[in-house]
C-alpha positions in Angstrom: 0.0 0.0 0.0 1.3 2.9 -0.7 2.5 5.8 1.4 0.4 9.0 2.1 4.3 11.0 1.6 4.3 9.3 -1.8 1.1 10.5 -2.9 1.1 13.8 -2.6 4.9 14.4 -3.8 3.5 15.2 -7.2 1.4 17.7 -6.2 3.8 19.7 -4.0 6.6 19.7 -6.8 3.8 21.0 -9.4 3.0 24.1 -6.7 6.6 24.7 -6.1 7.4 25.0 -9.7 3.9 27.3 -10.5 5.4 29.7 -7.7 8.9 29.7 -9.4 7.6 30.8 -12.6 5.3 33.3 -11.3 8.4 34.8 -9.3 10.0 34.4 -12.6 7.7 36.3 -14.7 7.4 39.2 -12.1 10.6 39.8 -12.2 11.4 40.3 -15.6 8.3 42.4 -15.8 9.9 44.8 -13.9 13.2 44.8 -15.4 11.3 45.4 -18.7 9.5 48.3 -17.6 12.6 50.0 -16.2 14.3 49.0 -19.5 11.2 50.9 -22.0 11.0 54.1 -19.6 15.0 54.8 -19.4 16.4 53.7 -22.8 19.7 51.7 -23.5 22.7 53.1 -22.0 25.9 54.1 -24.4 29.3 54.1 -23.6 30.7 57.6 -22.0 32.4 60.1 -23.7 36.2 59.8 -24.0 37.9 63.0 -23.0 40.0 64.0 -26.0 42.8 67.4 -27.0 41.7 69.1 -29.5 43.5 72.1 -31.3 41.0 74.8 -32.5 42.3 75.5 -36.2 43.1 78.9 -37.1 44.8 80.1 -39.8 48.8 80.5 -39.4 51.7 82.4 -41.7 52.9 79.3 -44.3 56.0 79.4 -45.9 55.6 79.4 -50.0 58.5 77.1 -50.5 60.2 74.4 -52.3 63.0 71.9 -51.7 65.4 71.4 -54.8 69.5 70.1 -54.3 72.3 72.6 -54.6 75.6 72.8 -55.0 78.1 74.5 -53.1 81.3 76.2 -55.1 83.8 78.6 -53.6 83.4 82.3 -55.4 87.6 82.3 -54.9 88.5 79.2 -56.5 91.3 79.5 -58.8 92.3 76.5 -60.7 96.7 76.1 -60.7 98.1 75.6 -63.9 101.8 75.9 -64.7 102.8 78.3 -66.9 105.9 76.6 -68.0 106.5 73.1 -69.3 109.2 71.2 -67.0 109.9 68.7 -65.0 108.5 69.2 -61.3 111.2 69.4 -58.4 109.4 70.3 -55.4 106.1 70.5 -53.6 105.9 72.8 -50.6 102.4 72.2 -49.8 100.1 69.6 -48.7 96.2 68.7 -49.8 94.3 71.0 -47.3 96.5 73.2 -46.2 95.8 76.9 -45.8 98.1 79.2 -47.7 98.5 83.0 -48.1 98.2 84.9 -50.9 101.7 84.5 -52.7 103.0 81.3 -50.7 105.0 78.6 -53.1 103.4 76.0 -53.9 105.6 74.1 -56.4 108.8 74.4 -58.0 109.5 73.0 -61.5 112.8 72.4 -63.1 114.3 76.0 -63.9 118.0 74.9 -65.0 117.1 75.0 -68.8 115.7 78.9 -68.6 118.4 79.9 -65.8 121.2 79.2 -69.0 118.8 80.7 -71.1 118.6 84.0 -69.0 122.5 83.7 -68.2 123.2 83.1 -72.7 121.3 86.3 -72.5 122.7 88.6 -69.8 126.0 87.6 -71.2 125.1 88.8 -74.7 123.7 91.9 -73.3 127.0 92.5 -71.7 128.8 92.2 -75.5 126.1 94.2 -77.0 126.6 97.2 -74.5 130.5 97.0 -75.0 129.9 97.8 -78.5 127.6 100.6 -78.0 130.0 102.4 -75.6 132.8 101.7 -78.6 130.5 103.1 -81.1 129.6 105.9 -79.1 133.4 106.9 -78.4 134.0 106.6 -82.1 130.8 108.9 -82.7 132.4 111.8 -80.5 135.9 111.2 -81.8 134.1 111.4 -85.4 132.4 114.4 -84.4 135.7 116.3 -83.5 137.7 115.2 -86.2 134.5 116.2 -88.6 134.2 119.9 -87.0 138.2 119.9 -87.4 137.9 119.2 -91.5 140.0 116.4 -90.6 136.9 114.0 -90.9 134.5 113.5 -94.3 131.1 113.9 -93.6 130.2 110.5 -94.8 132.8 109.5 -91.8 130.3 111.2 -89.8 127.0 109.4 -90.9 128.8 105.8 -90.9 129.7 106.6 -87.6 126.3 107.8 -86.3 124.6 104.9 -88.1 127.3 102.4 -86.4 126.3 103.8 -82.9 122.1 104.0 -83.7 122.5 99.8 -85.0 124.5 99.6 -81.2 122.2 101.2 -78.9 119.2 99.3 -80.9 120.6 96.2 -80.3 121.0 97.2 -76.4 117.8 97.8 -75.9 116.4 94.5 -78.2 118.3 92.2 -75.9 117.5 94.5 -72.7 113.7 93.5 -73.6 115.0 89.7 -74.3 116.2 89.5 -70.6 113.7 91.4 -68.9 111.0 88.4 -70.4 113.6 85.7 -70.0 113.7 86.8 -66.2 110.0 87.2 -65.7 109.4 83.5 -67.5 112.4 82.5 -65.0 109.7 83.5 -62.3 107.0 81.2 -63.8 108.8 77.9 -62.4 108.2 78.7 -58.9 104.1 78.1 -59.1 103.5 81.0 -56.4 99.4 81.0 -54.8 97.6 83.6 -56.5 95.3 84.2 -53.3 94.9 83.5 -49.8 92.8 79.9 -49.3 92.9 76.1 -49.1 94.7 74.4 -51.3 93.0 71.2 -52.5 93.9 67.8 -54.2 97.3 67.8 -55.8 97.2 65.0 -58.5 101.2 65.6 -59.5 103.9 64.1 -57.8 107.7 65.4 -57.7 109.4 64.2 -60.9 106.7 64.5 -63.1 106.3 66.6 -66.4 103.9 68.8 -66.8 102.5 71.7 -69.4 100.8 74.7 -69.5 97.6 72.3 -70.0 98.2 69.9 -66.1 96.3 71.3 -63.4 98.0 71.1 -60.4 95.9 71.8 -57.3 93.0 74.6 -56.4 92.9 77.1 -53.8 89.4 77.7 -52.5 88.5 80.1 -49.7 85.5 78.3 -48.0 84.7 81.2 -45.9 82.7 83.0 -49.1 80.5 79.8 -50.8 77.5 80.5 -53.4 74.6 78.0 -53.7 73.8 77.0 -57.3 69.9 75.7 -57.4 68.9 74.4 -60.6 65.2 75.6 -60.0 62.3 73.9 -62.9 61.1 76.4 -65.5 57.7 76.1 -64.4 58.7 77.1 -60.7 60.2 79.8 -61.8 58.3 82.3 -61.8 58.5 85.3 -58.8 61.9 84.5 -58.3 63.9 87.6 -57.9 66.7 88.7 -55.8 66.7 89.5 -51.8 64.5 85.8 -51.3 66.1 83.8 -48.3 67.3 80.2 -49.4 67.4 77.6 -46.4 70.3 75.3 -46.5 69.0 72.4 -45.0 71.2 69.8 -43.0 70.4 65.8 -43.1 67.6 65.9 -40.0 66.1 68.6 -42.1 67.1 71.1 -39.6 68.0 74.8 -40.9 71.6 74.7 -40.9 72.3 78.3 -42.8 70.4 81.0 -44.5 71.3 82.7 -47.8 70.0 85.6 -50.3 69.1 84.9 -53.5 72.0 87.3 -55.9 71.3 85.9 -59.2 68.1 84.4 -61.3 69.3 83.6 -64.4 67.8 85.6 -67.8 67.8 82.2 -70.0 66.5 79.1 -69.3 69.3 76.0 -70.0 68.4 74.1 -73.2 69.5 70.5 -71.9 67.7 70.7 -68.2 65.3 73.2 -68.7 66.1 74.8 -65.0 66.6 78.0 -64.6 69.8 78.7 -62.5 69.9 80.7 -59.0 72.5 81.9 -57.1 72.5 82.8 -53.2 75.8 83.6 -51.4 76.6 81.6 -48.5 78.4 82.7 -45.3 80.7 79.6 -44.2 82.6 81.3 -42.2 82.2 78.7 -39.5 83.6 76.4 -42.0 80.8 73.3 -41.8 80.4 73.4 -45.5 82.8 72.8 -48.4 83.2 73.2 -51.8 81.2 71.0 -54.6 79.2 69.6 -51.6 75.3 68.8 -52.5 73.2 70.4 -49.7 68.9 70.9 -49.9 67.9 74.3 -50.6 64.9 75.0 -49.7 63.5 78.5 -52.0 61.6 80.6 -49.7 59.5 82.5 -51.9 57.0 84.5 -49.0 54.6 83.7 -46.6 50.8 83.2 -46.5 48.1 82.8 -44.1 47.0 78.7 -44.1 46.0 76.1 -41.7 48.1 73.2 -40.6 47.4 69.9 -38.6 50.3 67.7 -36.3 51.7 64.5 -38.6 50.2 62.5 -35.4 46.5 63.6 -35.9 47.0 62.4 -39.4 45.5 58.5 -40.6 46.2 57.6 -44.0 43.4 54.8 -45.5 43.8 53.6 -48.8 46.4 56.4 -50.1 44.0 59.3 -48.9 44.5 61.1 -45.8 41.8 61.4 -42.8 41.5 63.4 -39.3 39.0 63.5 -37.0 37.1 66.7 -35.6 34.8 67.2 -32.6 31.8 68.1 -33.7 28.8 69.4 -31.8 25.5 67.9 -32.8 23.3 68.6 -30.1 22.7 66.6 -27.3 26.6 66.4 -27.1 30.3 65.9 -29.1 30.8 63.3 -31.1 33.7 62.7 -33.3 33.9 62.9 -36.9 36.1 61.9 -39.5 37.0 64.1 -42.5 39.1 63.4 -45.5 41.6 66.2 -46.0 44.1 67.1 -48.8 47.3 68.0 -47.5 50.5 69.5 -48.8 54.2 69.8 -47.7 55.6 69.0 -43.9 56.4 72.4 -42.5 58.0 71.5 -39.3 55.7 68.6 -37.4 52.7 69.8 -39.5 50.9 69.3 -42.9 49.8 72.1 -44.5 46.4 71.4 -45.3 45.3 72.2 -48.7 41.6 71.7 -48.7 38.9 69.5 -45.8 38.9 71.3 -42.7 37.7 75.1 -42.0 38.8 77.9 -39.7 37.6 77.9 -35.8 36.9 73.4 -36.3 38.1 71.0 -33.3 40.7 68.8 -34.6 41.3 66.1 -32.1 45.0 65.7 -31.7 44.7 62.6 -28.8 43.4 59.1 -28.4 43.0 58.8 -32.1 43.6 55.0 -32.2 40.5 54.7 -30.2 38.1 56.9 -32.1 35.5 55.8 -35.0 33.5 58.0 -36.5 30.1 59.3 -34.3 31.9 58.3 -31.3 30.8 60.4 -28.0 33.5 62.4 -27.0 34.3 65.3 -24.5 36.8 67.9 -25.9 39.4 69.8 -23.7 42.2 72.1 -25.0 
C-alpha cells in the first residue's frame, strides 16, 4: 500500500514550480519596464585634446638640391713646361696669398737667362765703342780732318749699337720674368686642394695642379624647374637644409638667371653663402629650400594624421546637439612644415581637430573635448 508521503509528492513539486515561474515572470516584468522608460545606455564620452584651427603664416617654399662652389676658386696651372722638383704644400692646407706651392725644373731657362745677360754685356761693349768713335768722329769732322760720310757711318754704327742694347735688354727682362714662372707661387689667400702631380713629373701649360678655395665666401647654385620659376627675384632667403632637415644656414638669393638651360630646362639661381664657420665645403650637394613669401593657411600635427587607402583622414569634434561626437573628414594636405601638414583643402577655420586618443576613435563616437 502505498505511502500518504508518496502520494502527494506530485502535487507539491507542481505548486513549487507554478510559484517559481510566477516569481519568474514578475521579475522580468519589472526589469522590462525600467528598460522601455530609461532607454539603452551608451558608452561615455572619451575626453580627448583638440587644437581649435586657425589660420597661421605658411612658408611658400620648395625643396630642390644645390651645389656649393667657392666664389675664390682659382684653378693652378703651370705656366711653364718642366719637370717638377718640389712640392711645398700639402692637400688641405691653408696658404696666403703669394706662398710657393711648387717648384718645376728651372735649370734650362736659368742658362737661357744667363746666354742672354752675357750677350747683353757684349752688346753694350759695343755701343759704348761706337759711341766713343761717334764723338771722336764728331771732333775730327768739326776739325775738316773727318768726311762727312765719316760722320754718318759713324752715327749709323752707334744707332744699329744702342738698338741692339735695348732688343736684348727686352730679351732678358721676359727671360727673367718667365724665370719666375717655375716657382708656381698661390695667386690668393685659401685652401689648397687635391694635388694629383707628384715630384718628378712633367707637366705643361695644360696639367692642373691643385686649387685654392676660400671656403669662408660659398655661393649656392639651385637648378630651379622652368615652371617654378616664376616670382623669383633677388633678396628671397634660401634655407640650406642639413640631413635631420634642420635649418643649418640662411642665404640671399643674388642671381636668377635671364635664360632658361636648353638641356635641363632649369633656370639657375644663385644665393651667397656665409661659411665662415667652415661646416660646409666646396662641390658639396646640400637641400635648398627657396623661400619665396609667406601666406596665411592652416596646418594639422603628422600625429593627428591616418592615412586609408592612399588618402588622408582626421577627425574633428563636432557638436551635434545633445553632445560631441567625433567625426572623420578626408583632407588634402600638402608639404611638412616643421611637425605639421599644410592642409590644402577639408577642414575650415575655428573646427576641433582632435590631436589625442586617435587609435581609439570611430567616427560618431561620444566624446568630451578639452584644449
Amino acid at each position: 500500500m502505498m505511502s500518504t508521503f508518496a502520494m502527494h509528492t506530485p502535487s507539491l513539486l507542481r505548486d513549487f514550480y507554478f510559484a517559481l515561474a510566477a516569481s519568474a515572470a514578475m521579475a522580468l516584468a519589472g526589469c522590462g519596464g525600467k528598460t522601455s522608460a530609461s532607454g539603452p545606455q551608451g558608452p561615455p564620452p572619451m575626453t580627448v585634446k583638440v587644437q581649435v584651427e586657425q589660420p597661421t603664416p605658411i612658408q611658400d617654399s620648395a625643396d630642390y638640391v644645390a651645389t656649393l662652389k667657392s666664389r675664390d676658386s682659382t684653378s693652378i696651372s703651370p705656366q711653364v713646361d718642366g719637370q717638377i722638383t718640389q712640392i711645398y704644400v700639402k692637400s688641405g692646407e691653408r696658404v696666403a696669398a703669394g706662398a710657393p706651392l711648387m717648384q718645376i725644373d728651372p735649370l734650362k731657362q736659368q742658362a737661357t737667362v744667363g746666354t742672354q745677360e752675357a750677350t747683353h754685356a757684349s752688346k753694350l761693349a759695343d755701343l759704348q765703342y761706337a759711341q766713343q768713335q761717334l764723338q771722336r768722329t764728331k771732333q775730327l769732322y768739326s776739325e775738316g780732318v773727318a768726311s762727312k760720310q765719316n760722320l754718318d757711318e759713324a752715327q749709323s754704327t752707334y744707332d744699329r749699337a744702342k738698338a741692339d742694347v735695348a732688343s736684348l735688354e727686352a730679351q732678358v727682362k721676359q727671360e727673367r720674368v718667365q724665370l719666375q714662372y717655375f716657382r708656381v707661387l698661390a695667386p690668393t689667400a685659401g685652401v689648397v686642394g687635391d694635388i694629383p702631380v707628384h715630384v718628378g713629373d712633367r707637366v705643361t701649360t695644360s696639367t692642373m695642379l691643385t686649387t685654392i678655395d676660400r671656403t669662408s665666401a660659398l655661393e649656392a647654385y639651385v637648378d630651379v624647374p622652368v615652371e617654378n620659376a616664376q616670382g623669383l627675384k633677388q633678396g628671397q632667403t634660401v634655407e640650406l637644409l642639413d640631413s635631420d632637415g634642420k635649418v643649418a644656414g640662411t642665404a640671399k638669393i643674388s642671381f636668377v638667371s635671364p635664360r632658361v638651360n636648353d638641356q635641363t630646362q632649369t633656370v639657375l639661381v644663385k644665393a651667397a653663402v656665409d661659411n665662415k664657420q667652415g661646416t660646409l665645403r666646396t662641390q658639396q650637394f646640400v637641400r635648398a629650400r627657396v623661400v619665396r613669401g609667406t601666406r596665411p593657411g592652416l596646418t594639422v600635427p603628422v600625429l593627428a594624421v591616418s592615412r586609408i587607402n592612399g588618402q588622408f583622414f582626421v577627425f574633428v569634434a563636432h557638436d551635434e546637439g545633445k553632445g560631441e561626437v567625433a567625426r572623420q573628414k578626408q583632407v588634402q594636405l600638402g608639404d611638412i612644415v616643421g611637425n605639421n601638414y599644410v592642409v590644402l583643402s577639408g577642414l575650415q577655420p575655428g573646427e576641433k581637430l582632435i590631436v589625442s586618443g586617435l587609435q581609439f576613435l570611430a567616427d560618431g563616437a561620444p566624446v568630451k573635448s578639452e584644449t
